[in-house]
N, C-alpha and C positions, 0 to 999 in steps of 0.2 A: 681572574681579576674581577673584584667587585665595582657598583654601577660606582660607587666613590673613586675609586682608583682610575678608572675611564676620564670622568668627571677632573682630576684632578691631572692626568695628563694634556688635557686639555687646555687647561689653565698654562700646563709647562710651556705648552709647545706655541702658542701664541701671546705675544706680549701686548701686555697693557688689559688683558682678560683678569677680569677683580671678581667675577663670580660666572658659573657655570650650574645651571640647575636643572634637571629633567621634572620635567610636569606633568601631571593628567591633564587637559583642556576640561574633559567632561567634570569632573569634580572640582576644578581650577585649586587644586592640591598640587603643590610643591612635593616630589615623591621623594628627592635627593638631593644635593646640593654641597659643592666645595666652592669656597669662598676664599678669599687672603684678609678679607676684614667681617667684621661682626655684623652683618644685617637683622635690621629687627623685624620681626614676624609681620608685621602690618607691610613694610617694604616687600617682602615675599609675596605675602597675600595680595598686592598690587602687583607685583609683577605678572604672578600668572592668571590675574582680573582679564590684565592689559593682551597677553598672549591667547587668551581666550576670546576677548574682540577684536583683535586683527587676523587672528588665524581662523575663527568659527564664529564671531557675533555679527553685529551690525556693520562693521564696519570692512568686514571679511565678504559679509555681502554684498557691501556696496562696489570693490573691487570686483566680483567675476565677471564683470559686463568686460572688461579689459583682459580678463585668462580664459577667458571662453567656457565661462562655465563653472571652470574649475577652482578647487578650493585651492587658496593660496597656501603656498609651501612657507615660504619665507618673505617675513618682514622684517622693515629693521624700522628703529624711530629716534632719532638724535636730539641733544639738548645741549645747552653749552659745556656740560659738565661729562656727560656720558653720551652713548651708544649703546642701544637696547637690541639683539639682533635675535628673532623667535625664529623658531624652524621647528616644521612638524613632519612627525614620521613618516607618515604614508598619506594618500588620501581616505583610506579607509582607518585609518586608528589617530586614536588622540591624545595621543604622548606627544611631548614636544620638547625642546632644549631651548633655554631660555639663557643667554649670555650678557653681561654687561661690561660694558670694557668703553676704556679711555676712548674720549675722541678722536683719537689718533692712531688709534689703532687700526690695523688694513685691514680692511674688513674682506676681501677677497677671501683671507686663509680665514677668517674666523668664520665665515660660512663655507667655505672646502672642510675646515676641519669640525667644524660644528657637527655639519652631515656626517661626514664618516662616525664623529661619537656618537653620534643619534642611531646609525647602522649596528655598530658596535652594541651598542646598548640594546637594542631592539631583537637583537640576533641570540642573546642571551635571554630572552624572555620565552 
């Protein structure tokens, strides 16, 4: 199973998931991505801007006074229209899974299953 087919059971298995993307942070490159609508490059390219500062920038910084240190795993950031939910592989690597999905969507299983495809994916590298 390629990192698409991962990528795209993911999408299956939680609803209200409109795109599912695996990211470098370091290069803030989009490395894969299934979607159910057409995103434009610039939308991409914002996306993982955005996953590259809450997970490694300024703003990933200004969060470890509260994890003791440590680099945050998972963010999420909400708007009226969506739900952004980043999550990164390990502490040591900077690959991440970058989800966006309906506001309504439970975000419980889309970070349970987020993980596990970031696992998945990670385990094949």
């Amino acid at each position: 199973m390629d990192v698409t087919e991962v990528l795209d059971g993911l999408r299956a298995d939680v609803e209200g998931c409109d795109l599912a993307a695996f990211a470098d942070l370091n290069t803030s490159m989009i490395l894969c991505v299934s979607s159910s609508t057409r995103h434009a490059q610039e939308e991409l390219d914002a996306l993982t801007e955005t996953a590259a500062a809450v997970l490694d920038g300024g703003v990933a910084e200004g969060a470890r006074t509260f994890l003791d240190g440590a680099k945050a795993q998972t963010a999420i950031t909400m708007t009226p229209v969506d739900v952004r939910v980043y999550l990164r592989a390990s502490q040591s690597q900077s690959e991440a899974l970058i989800c966006l999905c309906a506001p309504d969507a439970d975000l419980a299983k889309v970070v349970a299953r987020g993980t596990a495809t970031l696992s998945t994916i990670m385990s094949k590298a």
